[in-house]
N, C-alpha and C positions, 0 to 999 in steps of 0.2 A: 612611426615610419618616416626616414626623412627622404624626400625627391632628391635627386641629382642629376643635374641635365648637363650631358654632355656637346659641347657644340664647335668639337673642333676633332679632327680624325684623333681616333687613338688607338694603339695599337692592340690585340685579338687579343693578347695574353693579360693585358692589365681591364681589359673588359670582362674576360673570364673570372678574373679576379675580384671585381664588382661584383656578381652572382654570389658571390661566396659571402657575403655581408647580407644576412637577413632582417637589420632594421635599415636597411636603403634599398628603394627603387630608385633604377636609373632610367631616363629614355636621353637617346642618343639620334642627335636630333643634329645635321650639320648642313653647312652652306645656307642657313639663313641669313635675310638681309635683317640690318641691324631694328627693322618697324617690326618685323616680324618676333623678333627676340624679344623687343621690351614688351610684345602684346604678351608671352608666355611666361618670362620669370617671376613675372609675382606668384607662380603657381611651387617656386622651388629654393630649397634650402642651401643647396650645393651647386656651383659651377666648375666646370672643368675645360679651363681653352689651352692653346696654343698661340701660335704667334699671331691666327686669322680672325677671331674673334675680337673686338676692341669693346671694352668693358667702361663704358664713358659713364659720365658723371647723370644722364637721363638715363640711361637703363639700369644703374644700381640704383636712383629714383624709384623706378615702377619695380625693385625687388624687392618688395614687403618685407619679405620670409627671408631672404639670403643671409646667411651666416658666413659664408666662406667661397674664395674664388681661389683655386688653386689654378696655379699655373706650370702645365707639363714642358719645362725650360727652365731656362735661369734669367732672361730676361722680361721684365713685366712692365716694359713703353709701354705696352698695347693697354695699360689697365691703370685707372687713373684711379692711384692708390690714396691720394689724399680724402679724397670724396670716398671711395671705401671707408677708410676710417674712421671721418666724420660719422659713418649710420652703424660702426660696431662688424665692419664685414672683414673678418679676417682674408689676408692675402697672404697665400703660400706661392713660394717656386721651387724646382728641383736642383738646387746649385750643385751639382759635383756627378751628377747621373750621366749626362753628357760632355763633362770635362775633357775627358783623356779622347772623345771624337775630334771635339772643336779643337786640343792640341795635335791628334794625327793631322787633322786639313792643314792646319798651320805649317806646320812640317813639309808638306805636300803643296804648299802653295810657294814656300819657298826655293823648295827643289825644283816646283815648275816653272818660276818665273827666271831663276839662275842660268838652268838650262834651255831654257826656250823650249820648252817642249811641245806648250799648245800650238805653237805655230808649226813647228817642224813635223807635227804630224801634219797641220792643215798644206801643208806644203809638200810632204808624200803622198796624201791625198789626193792630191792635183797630179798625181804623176812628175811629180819633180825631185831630185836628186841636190840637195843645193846645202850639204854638208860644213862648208866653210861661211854659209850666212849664218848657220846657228853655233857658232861658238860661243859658251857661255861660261859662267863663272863656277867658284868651288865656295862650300862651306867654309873647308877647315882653313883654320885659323884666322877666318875675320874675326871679325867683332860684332855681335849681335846686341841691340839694345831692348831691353824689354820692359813696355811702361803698363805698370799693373801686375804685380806679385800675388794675384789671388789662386784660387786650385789649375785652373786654366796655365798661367803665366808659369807659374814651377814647373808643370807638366812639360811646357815648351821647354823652359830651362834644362830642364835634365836632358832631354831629346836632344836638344842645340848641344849640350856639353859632348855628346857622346860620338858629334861629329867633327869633335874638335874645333871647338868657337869656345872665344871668351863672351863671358856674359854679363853686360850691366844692367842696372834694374835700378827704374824708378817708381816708388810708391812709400807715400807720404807713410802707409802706414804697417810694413817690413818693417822685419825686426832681426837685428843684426844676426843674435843667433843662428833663426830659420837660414840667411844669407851664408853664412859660414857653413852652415852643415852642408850647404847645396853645393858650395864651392863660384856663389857668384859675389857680385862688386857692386853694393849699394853706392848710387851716384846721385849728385842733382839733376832737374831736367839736362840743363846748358850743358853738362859735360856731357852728357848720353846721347845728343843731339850732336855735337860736334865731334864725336868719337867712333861711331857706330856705324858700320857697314849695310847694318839691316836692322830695320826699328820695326817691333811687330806690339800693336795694340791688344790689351789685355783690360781696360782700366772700365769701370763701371760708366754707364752715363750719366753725369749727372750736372747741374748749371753751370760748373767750371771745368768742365770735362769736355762739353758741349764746345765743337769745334778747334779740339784740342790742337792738331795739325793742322797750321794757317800758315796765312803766308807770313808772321814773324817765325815763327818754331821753323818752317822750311828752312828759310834763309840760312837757322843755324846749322844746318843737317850740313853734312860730309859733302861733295861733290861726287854724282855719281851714286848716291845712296839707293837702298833700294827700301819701297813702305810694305808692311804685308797689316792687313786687314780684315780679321777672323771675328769679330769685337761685337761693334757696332755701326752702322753707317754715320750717325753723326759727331762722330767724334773727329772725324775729319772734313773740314771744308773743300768739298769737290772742285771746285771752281781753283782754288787753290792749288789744289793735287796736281789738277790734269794740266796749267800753266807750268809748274814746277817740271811734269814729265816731258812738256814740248820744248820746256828749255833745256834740258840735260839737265837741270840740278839734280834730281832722279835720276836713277838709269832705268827705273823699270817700277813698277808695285803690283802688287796681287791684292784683290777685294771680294770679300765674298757679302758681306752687307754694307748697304746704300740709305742714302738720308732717307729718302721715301721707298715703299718695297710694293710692287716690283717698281723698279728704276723708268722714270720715263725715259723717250728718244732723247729725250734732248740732255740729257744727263753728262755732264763734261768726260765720266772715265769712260763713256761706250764706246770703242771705234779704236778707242787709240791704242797704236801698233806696238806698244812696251806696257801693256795692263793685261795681265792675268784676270777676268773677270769670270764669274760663277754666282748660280741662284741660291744664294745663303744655304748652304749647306755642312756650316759646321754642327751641329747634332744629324746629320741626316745619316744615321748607320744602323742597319738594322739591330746591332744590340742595344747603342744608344735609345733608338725610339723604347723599345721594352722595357729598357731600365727606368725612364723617364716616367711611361705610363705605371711602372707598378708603383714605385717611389709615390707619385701624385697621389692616386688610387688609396696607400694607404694613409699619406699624412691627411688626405681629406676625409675621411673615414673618422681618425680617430680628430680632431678637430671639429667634426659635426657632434660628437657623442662628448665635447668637452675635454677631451683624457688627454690630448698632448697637442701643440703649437706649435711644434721646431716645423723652422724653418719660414713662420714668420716672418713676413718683410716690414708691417706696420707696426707689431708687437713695440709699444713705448719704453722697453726697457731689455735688455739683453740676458742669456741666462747662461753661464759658463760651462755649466752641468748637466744644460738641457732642462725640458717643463720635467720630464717625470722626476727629476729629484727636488724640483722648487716646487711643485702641486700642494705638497702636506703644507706646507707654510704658507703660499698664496692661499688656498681655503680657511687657515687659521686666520689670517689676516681678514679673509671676506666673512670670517663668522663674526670678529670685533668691530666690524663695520656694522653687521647689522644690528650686533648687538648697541653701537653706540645711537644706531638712529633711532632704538626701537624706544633707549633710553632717555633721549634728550629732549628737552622738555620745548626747545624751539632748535630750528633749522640749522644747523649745521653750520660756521664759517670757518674754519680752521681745524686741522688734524694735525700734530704734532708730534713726529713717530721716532722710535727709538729700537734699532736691532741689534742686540749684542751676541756675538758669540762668532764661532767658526765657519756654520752655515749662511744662517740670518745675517752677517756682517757684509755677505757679499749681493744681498735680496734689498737690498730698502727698497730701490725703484719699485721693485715688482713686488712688494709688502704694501708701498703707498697704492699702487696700482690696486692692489686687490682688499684695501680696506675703501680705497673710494667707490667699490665696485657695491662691498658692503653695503654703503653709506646711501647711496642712490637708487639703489635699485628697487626699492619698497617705493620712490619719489615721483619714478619716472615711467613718462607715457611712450618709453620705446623701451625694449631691450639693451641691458648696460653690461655690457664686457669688459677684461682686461685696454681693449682695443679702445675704445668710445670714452674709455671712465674719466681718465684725464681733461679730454676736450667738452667733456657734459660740466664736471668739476668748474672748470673756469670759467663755462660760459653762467655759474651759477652762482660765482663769484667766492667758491669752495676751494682753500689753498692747502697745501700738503710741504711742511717743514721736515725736517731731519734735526731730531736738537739728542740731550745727552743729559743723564742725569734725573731722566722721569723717578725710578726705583732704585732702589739696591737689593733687589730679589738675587739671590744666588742660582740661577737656572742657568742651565745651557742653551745657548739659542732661541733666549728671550725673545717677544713681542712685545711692547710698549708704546701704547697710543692714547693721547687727552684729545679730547674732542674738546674745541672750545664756540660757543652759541652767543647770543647777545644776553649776557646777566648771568652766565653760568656756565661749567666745566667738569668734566667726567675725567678720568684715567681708568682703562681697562690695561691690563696685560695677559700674554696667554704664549704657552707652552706646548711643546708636543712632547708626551713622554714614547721612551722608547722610539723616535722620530716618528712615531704615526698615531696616536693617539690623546687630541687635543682637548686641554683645561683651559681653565680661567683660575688665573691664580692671583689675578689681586682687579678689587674692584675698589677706586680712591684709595682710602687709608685700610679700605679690608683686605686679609690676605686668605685666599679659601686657595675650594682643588675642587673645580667641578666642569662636566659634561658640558660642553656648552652645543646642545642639540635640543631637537624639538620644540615643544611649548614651552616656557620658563618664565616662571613665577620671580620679579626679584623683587625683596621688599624690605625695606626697611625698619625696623622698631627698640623702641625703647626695651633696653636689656633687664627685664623684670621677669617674676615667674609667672609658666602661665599659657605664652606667648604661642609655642609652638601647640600645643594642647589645643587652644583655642583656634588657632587656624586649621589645623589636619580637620577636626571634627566641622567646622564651616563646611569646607573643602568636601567633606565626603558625608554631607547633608546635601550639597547640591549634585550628584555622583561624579565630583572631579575625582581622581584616585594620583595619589603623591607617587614618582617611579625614584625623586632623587630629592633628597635634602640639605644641603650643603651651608656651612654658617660660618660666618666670620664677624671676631669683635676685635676692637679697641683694645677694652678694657671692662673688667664684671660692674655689671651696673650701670653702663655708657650704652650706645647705640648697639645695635646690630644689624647686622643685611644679613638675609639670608638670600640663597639661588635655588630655584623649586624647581624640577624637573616637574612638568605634569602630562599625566596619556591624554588629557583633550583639554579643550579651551573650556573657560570658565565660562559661564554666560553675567552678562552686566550687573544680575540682581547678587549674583554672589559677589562679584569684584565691591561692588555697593555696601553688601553687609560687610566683604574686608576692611573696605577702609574706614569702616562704622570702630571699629577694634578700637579701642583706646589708645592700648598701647602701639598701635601702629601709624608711622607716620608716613609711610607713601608703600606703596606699591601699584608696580607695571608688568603686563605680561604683552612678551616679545614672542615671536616666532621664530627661531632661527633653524 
C-alpha cells in the first residue's frame, strides 16, 4: 500500500479519483507550515502540491520513503528539483492541462490593458462618466511578439492571429515547420524587441531567462510598446518594468506573476496607473483546476507502481514515444545490469553500450540509464532509479560509453554492453523477441537464447561428456529442480557456458560440490 499526502487544495473530482486506486491511501492534509511537513513525510511515498507547498532541499531530506513529487501545474520554482534527483524522487508536472487557461488570460489581459477596462470600470464605479479618458487601442493589425513557443505560446498564436495580428516568435528551440504551419515569423531576440507592438512572455524560467526583460531588452522595445506577463514573475526585472512605464517607453503592461508571490507593498508595478495587475491567475478555471488534478492523480499513480514516467521533469534522458513504449527495453537493459554485477568478479568501472536498430537506436541514454540501474542496485544503501542512477554512477566513479562494433549478431533492436573491472571484462547482449519477450543471446564469445529471469545458474566447463549429467543429478541431490537449460559453445571439445534457470537457490554446500566437478571451471548464480 503506498501513502500519498496530499498538501495543497485539489480539486473534488481528482480526489474522487484517488479513491478509485486500491494500492494507495491518501490523507490530504493542507495549510501546513513547512516544521510541520518535514515532521510527517517520512511517513509517505507520494506528494501532491501546487504552487503553496515549497518542496526544499530539508524536507525531501526527512522523506525517507518519497519516490515522487508531482506537481498539479506546469511550473515547479517551488520544488528544488536538483536535490529531488540527487535522493531518486521523481518530479512530475502537468504541462498542457492548463495551457489553453493561461493562453485565454493572456488574451484577456491584453484586451484589458488596450482598452482600459479595469479602470473604466473603476471609474463607473465612482459614479463618473469620463468616456474620452479611456480611449484605447486595437489588436488588429499590430504586431504581437511572442517569446517562448511552447503549448502555451501557440495557443496565444493562433488566438493573436484570428484577431488579425502579425505574429513573431522567439525561441531558440521552434522549428520552422511548426512556424509555417501556424502561419508566424521566427525572429531573433533584437528584431522582436524592435518590431513588436506587444511582447507577451511564454519562455520557461531558467538561469538565462532569469530577468529576461531588463533595462538593455527594454531600451530596444518599440516606443510605446505594451509587456503582458502570464509566465513567470521573474523573468522580468520589476524595477526595470515600472521605470520603463513611468517613462512612456511602455505604454501600459499587464502581470499576473511577480518575483516574490504574493507581491510585497513595495513592489515597483503596484499602484501604477498603466499596469493591469491580477493574483496569478492563469490556470485558475474551473475546468483547468479538474484537468490539472486528474492529469496529476494519474501520472502519480502510475509512477508510484513503476509503469510509466511521462512527464518527468528530472528523468536524465528524453523519450520520443513516451515510458510505455521504451519500458521493454529499459528493463532488458536493467536485467544486463544485474546480470553484469551479479557476474563480475570485482567492481564495476566502465559499461560500454552499443543499440542498434530502429527502436533501441533512438534509447541509448535511457539503455545506459537503465543498465546503471541494473548495476547498482544490488551495491546500494538507498534506492536506485532511472533518476538517481547517473549521479550514484559517478559519484562511484562508474562511467557509461556509447562505442560500435561490440557483435555482429543479426537481431533487431539489439542490446550490447561489456562491463569492464580492474583485470577483466564481460559482453552480454539481449534481445526482446516479438518486442516483449526478453533473451540473452550472447554471453562473450557464447551465442545462446535464454530467459534471463529468476535464479540463474551460469557456468562454465570444459566441453567433454558427462558434464550436464553430472550437474542436473548434483542439482537434484540437493532438491534444486532445473526450470531452463540453455548452452552455448565455441567449438566441440573447447569451452562451454551454460545459463541454468533454477526454482530456488542452491545452498553453499551444493555450489561447493559444483565447483568440486572437474570438468567445471567457474560457476555463479545471480538473481535477476
Amino acid at each position: 500500500m503506498y501513502r500519498l499526502l496530499v498538501s495543497d487544495k485539489l480539486g473534488a473530482v481528482a480526489l474522487e479519483r484517488l479513491k478509485e486506486y486500491p494500492d494507495i491511501a491518501v490523507d490530504m492534509k493542507t495549510g501546513l507550515s513547512p516544521e510541520q511537513l518535514i515532521e510527517i513525510i517520512g511517513e509517505y511515498d507520494g506528494l501532491i502540491v501546487r504552487s503553496g507547498t515549497k518542496v526544499t532541499a530539508d524536507l525531501l531530506a526527512a522523506a525517507k520513503k518519497l519516490r515522487v513529487v508531482g506537481r498539479a501545474g506546469v511550473g515547479v520554482d517551488n520544488i528544488d528539483v536538483k536535490a529531488a534527483s540527487m535522493r531518486g524522487v521523481v518530479v512530475m508536472n502537468t504541462p498542457g492541462a492548463n495551457s489553453m487557461a493561461t493562453a485565454e488570460l493572456t488574451m484577456a489581459l491584453m484586451l484589458a490593458v488596450s482598452r482600459n477596462i479595469p479602470q473604466a470600470h473603476a471609474s463607473l464605479k465612482a459614479g463618473e462618466w469620463r468616456r474620452s479618458d479611456f480611449v484605447g487601442g486595437q489588436l488588429y493589425r499590430k504586431t504581437l511578439g511572442v517569446i517562448g513557443f511552447g503549448r502555451v505560446g501557440k495557443l496565444v498564436a493562433e488566438r493573436a492571429k484570428a484577431f488579425g495580428m502579425d505574429i513573431l516568435v522567439f525561441d531558440p528551440g521552434a522549428l520552422e515547420e511548426t512556424a509555417r504551419e501556424l502561419g508566424v515569423l521566427l525572429v531573433e531576440m533584437d528584431d522582436l524587441l524592435a518590431q513588436s507592438d506587444y511582447i507577451t512572455l511564454h519562455a520557461a524560467l531558467l538561469p538565462d531567462t532569469t530577468k529576461l526583460i531588463n533595462e538593455k531588452t527594454l531600451a530596444q522595445m518599440k516606443d510605446g510598446a505594451i509587456l503582458i506577463n502570464a509566465a513567470r514573475g521573474k523573468l522580468i526585472d520589476e524595477a526595470a518594468v515600472a521605470a520603463a512605464l513611468k517613462s512612456g517607453k511602455l505604454a501600459a503592461a499587464a502581470v499576473d506573476v511577480y518575483s516574490s508571490e504574493p507581491p510585497q507593498a513595495d513592489n515597483p508595478l503596484l499602484g501604477l496607473p498603466n499596469v493591469v495587475h491580477i493574483p496569478h491567475l492563469g490556470a485558475s478555471t474551473r475546468e483547468a483546476e479538474t484537468d490539472v488534478g486528474i492529469q496529476i492523480v494519474a501520472q502519480v499513480a502510475s509512477a508510484l507502481r513503476g509503469t510509466d514516467f511521462t512527464y518527468a521533469v528530472n528523468m536524465p534522458f528524453e523519450l520520443e514515444h513516451g515510458f510505455a513504449a521504451a519500458r521493454p527495453y529499459l528493463e532488458l537493459a536493467e536485467t544486463l545490469g544485474r546480470l553484469h554485477a551479479g557476474l563480475a568478479d570485482k567492481p564495476i568501472q566502465r559499461l560500454e553500450v552499443e543499440a542498434h536498430g530502429d527502436i533501441v537506436g533512438g534509447l541509448v541514454r535511457a539503455i545506459g540509464a537503465g543498465l546503471l540501474k541494473g548495476v547498482l542496485e544490488s551495491s546500494s544503501d538507498i534506492p536506485v532509479n532511472y533518476i538517481n542512477a547517473p549521479t550514484l554512477a559517478n559519484e562511484r566513479g562508474l562511467t557509461t560509453t556509447q562505442t560500435v562494433g561490440l557483435n555482429n549478431l543479426d537481431y533487431p533492436n539489439l542490446v550490447a554492453c561489456r562491463a569492464v573491472w580492474d583485470g577483466g571484462r564481460r559482453l552480454l547482449a539481449g534481445v526482446l523477441f516479438g518486442g516483449s519477450e526478453p533473451r540473452v543471446v550472447q554471453i562473450d564469445e557464447y551465442r545462446l537464447e535464454a530467459r534471463p529471469e529468476g535464479i540463474v545458474l551460469v557456468m562454465q566447463n570444459r566441453d567433454v561428456p558427462g558434464v550436464i549429467g553430472q550437474v542436473g543429478t548434483l542439482l537434484g541431490t540437493h532438491g534444486v529442480n532445473i526450470g531452463e537449460w540453455r548452452l552455448g559453445r565455441v567449438r566441440p571439445g573447447g569451452e562451454a557456458l551454460s545459463f541454468i534457470t533454477l526454482d530456488s537457490q542452491p545452498s553453499a554446500a551444493a555450489l561447493a560440490e559444483l565447483g568440486a566437478i572437474p570438468a567445471v571451471t567457474q560457476a555463479k548464480v545471480v538473481q535477476l
